[in-house]
matplotlib code that plots the C-alpha trace (Angstrom):
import matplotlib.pyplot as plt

x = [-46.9, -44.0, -40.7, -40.7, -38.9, -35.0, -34.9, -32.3, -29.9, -31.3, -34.7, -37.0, -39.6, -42.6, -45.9, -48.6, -50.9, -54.2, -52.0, -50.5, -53.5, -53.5, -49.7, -50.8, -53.5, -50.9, -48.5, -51.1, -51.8, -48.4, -47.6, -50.8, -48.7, -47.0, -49.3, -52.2, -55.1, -57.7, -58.0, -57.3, -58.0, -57.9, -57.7, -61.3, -61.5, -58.0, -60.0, -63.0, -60.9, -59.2, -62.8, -64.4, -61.2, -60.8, -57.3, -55.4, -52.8, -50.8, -50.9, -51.8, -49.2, -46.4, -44.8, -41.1, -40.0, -37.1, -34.5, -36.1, -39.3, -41.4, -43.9, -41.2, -43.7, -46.2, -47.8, -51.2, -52.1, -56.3, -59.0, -62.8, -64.2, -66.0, -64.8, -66.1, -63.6, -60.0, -59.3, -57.6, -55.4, -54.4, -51.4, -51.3, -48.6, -47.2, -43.4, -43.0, -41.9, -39.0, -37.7, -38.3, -35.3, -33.9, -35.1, -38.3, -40.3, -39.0, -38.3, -42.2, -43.6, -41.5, -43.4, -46.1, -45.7, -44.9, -48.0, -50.1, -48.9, -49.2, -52.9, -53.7, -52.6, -54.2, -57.6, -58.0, -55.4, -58.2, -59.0, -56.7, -55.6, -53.8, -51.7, -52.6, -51.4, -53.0, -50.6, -51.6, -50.4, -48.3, -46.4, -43.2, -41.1, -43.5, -44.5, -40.9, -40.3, -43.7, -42.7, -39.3, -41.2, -42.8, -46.1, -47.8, -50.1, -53.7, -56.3, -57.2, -59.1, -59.9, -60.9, -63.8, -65.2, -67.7, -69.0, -72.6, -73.3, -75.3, -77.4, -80.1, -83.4, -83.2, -85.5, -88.7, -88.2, -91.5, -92.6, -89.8, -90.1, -86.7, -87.0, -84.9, -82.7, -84.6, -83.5, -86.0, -84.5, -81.0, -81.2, -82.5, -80.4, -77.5, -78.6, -79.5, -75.7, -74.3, -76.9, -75.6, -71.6, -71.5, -69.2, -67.4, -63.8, -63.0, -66.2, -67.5, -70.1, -71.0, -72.7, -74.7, -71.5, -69.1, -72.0, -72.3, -68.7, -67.5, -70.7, -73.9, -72.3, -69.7, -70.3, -69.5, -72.5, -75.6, -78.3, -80.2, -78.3, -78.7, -81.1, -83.2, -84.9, -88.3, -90.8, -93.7, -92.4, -88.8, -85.2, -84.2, -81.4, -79.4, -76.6, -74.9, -73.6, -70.9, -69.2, -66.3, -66.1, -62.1, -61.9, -64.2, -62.1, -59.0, -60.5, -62.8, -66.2, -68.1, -67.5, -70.6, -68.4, -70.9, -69.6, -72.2, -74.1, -75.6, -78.8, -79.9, -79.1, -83.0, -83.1, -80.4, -80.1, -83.6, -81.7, -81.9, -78.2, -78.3, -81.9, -80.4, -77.4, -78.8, -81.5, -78.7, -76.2, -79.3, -79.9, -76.4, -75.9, -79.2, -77.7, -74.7, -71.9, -69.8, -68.5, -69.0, -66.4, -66.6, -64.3, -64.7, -63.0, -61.9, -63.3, -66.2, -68.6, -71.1, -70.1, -70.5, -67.2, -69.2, -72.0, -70.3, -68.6, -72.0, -72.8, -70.1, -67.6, -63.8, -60.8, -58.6, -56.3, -55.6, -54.1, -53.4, -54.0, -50.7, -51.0, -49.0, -51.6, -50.8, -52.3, -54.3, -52.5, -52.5, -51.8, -50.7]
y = [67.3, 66.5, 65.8, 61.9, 60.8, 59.9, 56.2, 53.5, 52.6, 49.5, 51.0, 53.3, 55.8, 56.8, 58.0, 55.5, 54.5, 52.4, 49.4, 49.1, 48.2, 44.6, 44.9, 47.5, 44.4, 41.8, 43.7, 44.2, 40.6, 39.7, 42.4, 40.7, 38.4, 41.0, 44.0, 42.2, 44.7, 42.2, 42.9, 40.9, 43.6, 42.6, 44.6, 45.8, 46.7, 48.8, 50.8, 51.4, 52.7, 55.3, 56.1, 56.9, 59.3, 60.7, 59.5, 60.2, 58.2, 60.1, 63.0, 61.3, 58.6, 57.2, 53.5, 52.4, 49.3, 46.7, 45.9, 43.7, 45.6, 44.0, 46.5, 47.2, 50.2, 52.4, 55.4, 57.3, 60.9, 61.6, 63.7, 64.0, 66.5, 67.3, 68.4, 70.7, 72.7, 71.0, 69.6, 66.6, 64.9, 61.1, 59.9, 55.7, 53.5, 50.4, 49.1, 45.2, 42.9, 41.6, 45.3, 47.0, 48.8, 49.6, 53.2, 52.9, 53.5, 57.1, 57.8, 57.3, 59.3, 62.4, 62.5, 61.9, 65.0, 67.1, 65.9, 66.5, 70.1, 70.2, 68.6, 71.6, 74.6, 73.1, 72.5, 74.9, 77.1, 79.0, 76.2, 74.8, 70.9, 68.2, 65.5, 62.0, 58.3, 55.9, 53.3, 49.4, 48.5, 46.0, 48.5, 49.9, 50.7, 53.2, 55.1, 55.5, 57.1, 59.2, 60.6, 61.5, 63.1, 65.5, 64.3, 63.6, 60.5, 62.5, 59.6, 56.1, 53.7, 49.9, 47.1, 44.9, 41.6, 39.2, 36.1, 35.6, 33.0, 33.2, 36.5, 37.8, 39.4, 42.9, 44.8, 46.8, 50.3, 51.7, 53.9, 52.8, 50.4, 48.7, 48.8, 47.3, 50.0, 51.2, 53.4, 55.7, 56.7, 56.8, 60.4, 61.1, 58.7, 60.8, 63.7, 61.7, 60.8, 64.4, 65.2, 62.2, 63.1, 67.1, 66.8, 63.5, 64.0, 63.8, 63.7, 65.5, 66.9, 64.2, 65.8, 63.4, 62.3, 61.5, 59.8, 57.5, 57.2, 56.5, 54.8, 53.3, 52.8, 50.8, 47.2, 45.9, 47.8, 45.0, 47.3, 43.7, 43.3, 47.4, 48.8, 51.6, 52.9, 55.0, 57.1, 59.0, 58.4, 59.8, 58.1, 58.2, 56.4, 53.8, 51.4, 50.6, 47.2, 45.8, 42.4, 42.4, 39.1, 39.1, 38.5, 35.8, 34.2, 34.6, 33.5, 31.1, 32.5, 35.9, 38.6, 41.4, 45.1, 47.8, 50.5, 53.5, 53.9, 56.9, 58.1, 61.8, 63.8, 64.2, 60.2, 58.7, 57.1, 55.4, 51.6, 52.6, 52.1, 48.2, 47.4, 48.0, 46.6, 43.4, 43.3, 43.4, 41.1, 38.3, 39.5, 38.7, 35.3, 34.3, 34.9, 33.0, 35.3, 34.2, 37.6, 41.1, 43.6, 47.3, 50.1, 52.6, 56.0, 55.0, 58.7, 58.6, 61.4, 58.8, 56.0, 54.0, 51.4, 50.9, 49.8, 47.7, 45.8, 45.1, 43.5, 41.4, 43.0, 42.3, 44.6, 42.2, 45.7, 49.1, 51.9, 55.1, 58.1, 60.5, 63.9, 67.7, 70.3, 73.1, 76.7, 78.5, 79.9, 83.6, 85.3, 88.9]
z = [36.5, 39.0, 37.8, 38.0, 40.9, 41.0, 41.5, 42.5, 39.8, 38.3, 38.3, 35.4, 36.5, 33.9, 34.3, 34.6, 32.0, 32.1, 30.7, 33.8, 35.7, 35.8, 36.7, 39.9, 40.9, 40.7, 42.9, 45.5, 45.5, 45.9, 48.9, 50.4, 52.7, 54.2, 53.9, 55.2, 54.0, 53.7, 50.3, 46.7, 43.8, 40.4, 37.2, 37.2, 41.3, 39.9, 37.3, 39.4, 42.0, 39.9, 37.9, 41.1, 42.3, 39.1, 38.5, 35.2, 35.4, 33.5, 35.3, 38.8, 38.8, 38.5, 37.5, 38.4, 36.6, 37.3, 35.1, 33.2, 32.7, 35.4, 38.2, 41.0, 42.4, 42.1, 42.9, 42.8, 44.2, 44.6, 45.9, 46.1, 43.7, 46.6, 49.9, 53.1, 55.2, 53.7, 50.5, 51.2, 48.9, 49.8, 48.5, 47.6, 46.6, 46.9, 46.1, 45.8, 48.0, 46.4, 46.6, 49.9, 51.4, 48.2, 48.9, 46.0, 48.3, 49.7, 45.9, 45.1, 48.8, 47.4, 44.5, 46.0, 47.9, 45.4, 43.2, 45.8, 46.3, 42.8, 43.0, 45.4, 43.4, 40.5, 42.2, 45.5, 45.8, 48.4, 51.1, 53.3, 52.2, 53.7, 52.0, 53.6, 54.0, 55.3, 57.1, 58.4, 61.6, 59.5, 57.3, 60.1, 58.0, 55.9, 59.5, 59.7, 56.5, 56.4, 59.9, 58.6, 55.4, 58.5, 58.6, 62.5, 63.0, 63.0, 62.9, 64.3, 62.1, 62.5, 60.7, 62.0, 61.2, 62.4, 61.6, 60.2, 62.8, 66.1, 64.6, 66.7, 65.0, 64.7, 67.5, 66.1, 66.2, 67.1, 63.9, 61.5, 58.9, 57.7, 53.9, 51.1, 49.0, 45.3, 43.0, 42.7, 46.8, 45.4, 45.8, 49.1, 50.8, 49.2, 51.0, 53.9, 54.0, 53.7, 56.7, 58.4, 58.2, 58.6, 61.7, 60.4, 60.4, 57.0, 55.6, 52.1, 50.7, 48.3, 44.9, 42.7, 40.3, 43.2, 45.3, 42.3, 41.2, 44.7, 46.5, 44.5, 41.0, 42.7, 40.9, 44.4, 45.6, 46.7, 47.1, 47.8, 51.1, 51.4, 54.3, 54.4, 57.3, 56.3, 58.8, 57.3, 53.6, 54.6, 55.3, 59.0, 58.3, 55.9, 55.4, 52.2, 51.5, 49.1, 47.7, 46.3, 44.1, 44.0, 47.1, 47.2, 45.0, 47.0, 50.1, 49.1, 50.5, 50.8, 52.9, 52.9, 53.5, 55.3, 53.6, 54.5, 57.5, 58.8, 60.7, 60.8, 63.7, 64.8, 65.1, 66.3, 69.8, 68.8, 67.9, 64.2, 63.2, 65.0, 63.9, 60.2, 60.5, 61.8, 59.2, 56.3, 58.0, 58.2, 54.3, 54.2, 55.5, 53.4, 50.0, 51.1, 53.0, 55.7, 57.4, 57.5, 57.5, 58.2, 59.0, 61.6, 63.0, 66.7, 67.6, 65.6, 67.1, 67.0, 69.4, 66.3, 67.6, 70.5, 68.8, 66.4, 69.1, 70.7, 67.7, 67.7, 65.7, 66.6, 66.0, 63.2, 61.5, 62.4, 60.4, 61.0, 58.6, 58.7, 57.2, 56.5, 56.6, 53.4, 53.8, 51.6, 48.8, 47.9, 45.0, 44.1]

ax = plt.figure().add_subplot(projection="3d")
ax.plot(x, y, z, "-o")
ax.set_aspect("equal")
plt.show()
């Protein structure tokens, strides 16, 4: 593993541990106000989170602690077991409010880099990789010090929301029945998915450990507010829905998330994307949610933001996804 990083006097640096996971929610609820993902984790939404990525803490992570013991920051590095042209590795952390500028948080992006090289080697050396952060439109200072670390902005996401109010009926699409996610489909709407995303930036071959980990054995997952869309016995298309209780508890109501939506290339520009999405939001507002929430690649080959702001989704967060490309590694 990389050397731990040299923190600010006043400050401890150890691997992390699964202890440490309620500590990592807390801190995330408490950067909240000025962070402003959307987002209130608790301890369990922690765990699932590293489960899904295959985080070892120990290996993968790394705590820094105040003087008196207390979470001052953390750090994560993870990657999809699965990937199709370049491994990418995404580096996560967080430092605490009380202590930005004291330089934690270009301590922990160093090692973040250097575990992620590290994650590389270790995994595939072979294929090309790139180290990523993600970073909100409300976090400055960190596109400061990542652009000083030498990585360039490379993609455009946003964050949009609409209320569950004023929903029209979802138009027929002639030949396609809109059909409620089951189990026994789980796996053909996994292949559906890796059909669906071939030329998503990004995008990886999901196999049927990470589809699970990462996607329908999420506890968030609702496959009751989950659409299918079937012609002639076969999925066309589907969207995959999620609450997260935590932050129906922060906020006070629930939000459905559309995680997953996707349509085979033979039937798109047919309505099937809206007619779903529109059939789950209703779904939705019936069992008692107040918003959805989705996020979306501003160049999505798919014209999908257009869409969604037809159907009343708003822009309310941006981030941008800053990476360093690594080539292949050889050996002698």
């Amino acid at each position: 593993m990389a050397d731990l990083p040299a923190v600010p006097a006043g400050f401890t640096a150890r691997s992390l541990h699964t202890d440490d996971i309620p500590a990592v929610a807390a801190l995330l609820v408490a950067a909240e106000p000025l962070d402003d993902t959307g987002e209130f984790p608790d301890a369990d939404d922690v765990a699932d989170e590293w489960t899904g990525w295959g985080v070892d803490p120990a290996r993968d992570g790394v705590a820094v602690l105040d003087a008196g013991g207390a979470l001052a920051g953390f750090a994560v590095v993870s990657a999809s077991a699965t990937f199709r042209d370049v491994f990418r590795i995404t580096l996560d952390g967080r430092v605490h409010p009380d202590h930005r500028g004291s330089g934690l948080g270009a301590a922990l992006l160093d090692w973040e880099l250097a575990r992620g090289a590290e994650v590389h080697a270790e995994r595939h050396p072979g294929a090309p990789a790139r180290l990523v952060v993600r970073v909100l439109g409300t976090q400055p200072q960190l596109e400061r010090l990542v652009e000083r670390r030498g990585l360039a902005a490379e993609r455009w996401y946003r964050v949009m929301e609409r209320q569950l109010t004023d929903l029209p009926a979802p138009e027929p699409v002639p030949g396609v029945e809109l059909a409620p996610f089951t189990w026994d489909r789980d796996e053909e709407v996994r292949h559906a998915h890796n059909a669906a995303f071939t030329a998503h930036h990004g995008s990886s071959e999901r196999d049927a450990a990470s589809w699970r980990a990462l996607f329908t054995g999420q506890r968030s997952f609702r496959p009751d507010l989950s659409v299918l869309a079937v012609a002639d016995g076969a999925v066309l298309g589907y969207l995959l829905a999620y609450v997260y209780e935590s932050d129906a508890r922060a906020r006070g109501y629930r939000e459905v998330v559309l995680g997953q939506i996707g349509v085979l290339p033979p039937a798109r520009g047919r309505g099937i994307a809206a007619a779903a999405i529109l059939q789950s939001l209703r779904k939705a507002a019936a069992a008692g949610c107040r918003t959805s929430a989705l996020d979306v690649d501003s160049d999505n080959v798919t014209g999908a933001l257009r869409l969604y702001e037809r159907l009343g989704y708003g822009t309310v967060r941006t981030s941008v996804a800053w990476s360093v490309a690594r080539p292949p590694m050889t050996t002698r």
